[in-house]
C-alpha positions in Angstrom: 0.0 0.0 0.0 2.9 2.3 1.2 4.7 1.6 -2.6 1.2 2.2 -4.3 0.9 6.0 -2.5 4.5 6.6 -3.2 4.2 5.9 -7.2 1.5 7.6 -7.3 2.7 10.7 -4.9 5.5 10.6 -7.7 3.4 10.9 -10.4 1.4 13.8 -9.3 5.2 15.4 -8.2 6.7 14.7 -11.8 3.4 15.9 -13.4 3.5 19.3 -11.6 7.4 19.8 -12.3 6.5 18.8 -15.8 3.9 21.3 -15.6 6.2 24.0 -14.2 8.9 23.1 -17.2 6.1 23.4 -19.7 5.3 26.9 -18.6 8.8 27.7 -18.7 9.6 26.2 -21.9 6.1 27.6 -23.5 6.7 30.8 -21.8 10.0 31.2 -23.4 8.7 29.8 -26.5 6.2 32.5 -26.6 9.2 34.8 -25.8 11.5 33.7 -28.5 8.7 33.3 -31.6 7.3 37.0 -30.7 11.1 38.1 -31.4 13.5 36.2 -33.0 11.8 36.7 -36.4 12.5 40.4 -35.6 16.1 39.3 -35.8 16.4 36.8 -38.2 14.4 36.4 -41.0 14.1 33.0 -41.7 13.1 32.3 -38.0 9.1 31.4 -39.1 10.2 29.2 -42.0 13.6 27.8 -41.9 13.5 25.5 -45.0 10.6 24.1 -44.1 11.0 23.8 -40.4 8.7 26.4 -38.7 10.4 27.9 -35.9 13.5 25.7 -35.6 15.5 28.1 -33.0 12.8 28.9 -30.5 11.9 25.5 -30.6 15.3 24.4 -29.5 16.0 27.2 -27.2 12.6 27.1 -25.1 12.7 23.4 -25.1 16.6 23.9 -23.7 15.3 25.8 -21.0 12.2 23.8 -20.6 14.9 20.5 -20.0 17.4 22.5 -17.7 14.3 23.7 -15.4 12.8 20.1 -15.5 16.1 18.4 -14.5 16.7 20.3 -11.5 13.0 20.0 -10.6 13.0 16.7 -11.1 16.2 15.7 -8.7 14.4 18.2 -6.3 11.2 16.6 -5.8 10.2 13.9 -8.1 12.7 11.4 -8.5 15.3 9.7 -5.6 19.2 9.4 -7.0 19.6 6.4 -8.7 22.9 4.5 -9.1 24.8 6.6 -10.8 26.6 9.5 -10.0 25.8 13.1 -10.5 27.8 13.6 -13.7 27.0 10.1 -15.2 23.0 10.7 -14.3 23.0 14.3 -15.2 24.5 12.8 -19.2 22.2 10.1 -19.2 18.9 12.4 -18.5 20.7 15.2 -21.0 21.1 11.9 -23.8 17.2 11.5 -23.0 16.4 15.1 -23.2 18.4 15.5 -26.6 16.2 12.4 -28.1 12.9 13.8 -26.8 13.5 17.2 -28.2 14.5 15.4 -31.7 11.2 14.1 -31.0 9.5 17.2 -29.9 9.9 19.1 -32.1 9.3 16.5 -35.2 5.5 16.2 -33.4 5.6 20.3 -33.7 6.0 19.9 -37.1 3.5 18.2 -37.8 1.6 19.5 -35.9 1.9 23.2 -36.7 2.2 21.9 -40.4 -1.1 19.8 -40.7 -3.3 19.9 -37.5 -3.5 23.0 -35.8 -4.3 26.0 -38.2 -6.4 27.7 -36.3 -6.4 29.9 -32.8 -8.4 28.6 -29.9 -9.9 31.3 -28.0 -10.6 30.7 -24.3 -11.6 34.6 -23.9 -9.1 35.5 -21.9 -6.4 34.1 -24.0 -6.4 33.1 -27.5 -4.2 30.0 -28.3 -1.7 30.5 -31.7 -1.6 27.2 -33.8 2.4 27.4 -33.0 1.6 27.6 -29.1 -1.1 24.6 -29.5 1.3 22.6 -31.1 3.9 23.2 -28.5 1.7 22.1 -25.8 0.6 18.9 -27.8 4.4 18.1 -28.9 5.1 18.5 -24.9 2.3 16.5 -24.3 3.3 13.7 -26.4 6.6 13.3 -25.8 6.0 13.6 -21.6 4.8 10.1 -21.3 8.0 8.6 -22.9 9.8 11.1 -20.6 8.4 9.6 -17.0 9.4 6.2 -18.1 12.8 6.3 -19.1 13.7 8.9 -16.5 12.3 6.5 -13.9 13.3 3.5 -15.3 16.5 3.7 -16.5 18.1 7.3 -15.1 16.6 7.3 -11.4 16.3 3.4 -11.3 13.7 3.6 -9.4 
């Protein structure tokens, strides 16, 4: 019973720090899209890819702010030491924001093309597909971190 309220206390913990990252990394997504095309043209359409450097620089903050979070209050250390778990959860991060922003692609690309207004905020199709991409790509995120970076 004690093991069953303690997976389940970390679950709600790693859902809220997830949560907190997401504003963080959405936040600063917001942030960069508003501006970066001010500075460099190609920002919106790079080839293609819609917003390729906010994408990777939100999601870097979004990973950095999740990582300490996570050792803070979600996960116990595992087996391995600082430096080898703080390389293992940045190898997972890198492969998740590969992932990430392939989902935002899509997306942004062939899903969301329309704002979602919740009358006090509309939603931009590049901010919807953020939070789905995020979404997606948390539930891989919880497992592997537990399972193979934490142990535990």
């Amino acid at each position: 019973m004690k093991e069953l309220i303690l997976r389940q206390k970390q679950i709600l913990f790693f859902i809220l720090a997830g949560g907190l990252s997401a504003v963080v990394e959405i936040g600063s997504f917001k942030l960069f899209s508003t501006h970066l095309p001010s500075i460099i043209s190609n920002e919106q359409n790079f080839h293609g890819i819609h917003y390729p450097l906010s994408n990777i620089l939100s999601t870097s903050c979004g990973i950095i702010s999740n990582y300490f979070l996570s050792i803070w209050f979600v996960f116990e250390r595992g087996k391995h030491s600082k430096r080898k778990e703080f390389a293992y959860f940045m190898v997972v991060s890198f492969i998740s924001t590969l992932l990430s922003l392939g989902f935002f692609q899509v997306f942004y690309s062939f899903i969301f093309k329309d704002n979602i207004d919740l009358s006090i905020y509309t939603l931009s199709p590049e901010i919807i597909s953020k939070i789905a991409a995020i979404l997606l790509v948390s539930v891989l995120n919880y497992s592997i971190k537990k399972k193979i970076i934490f142990n535990g």
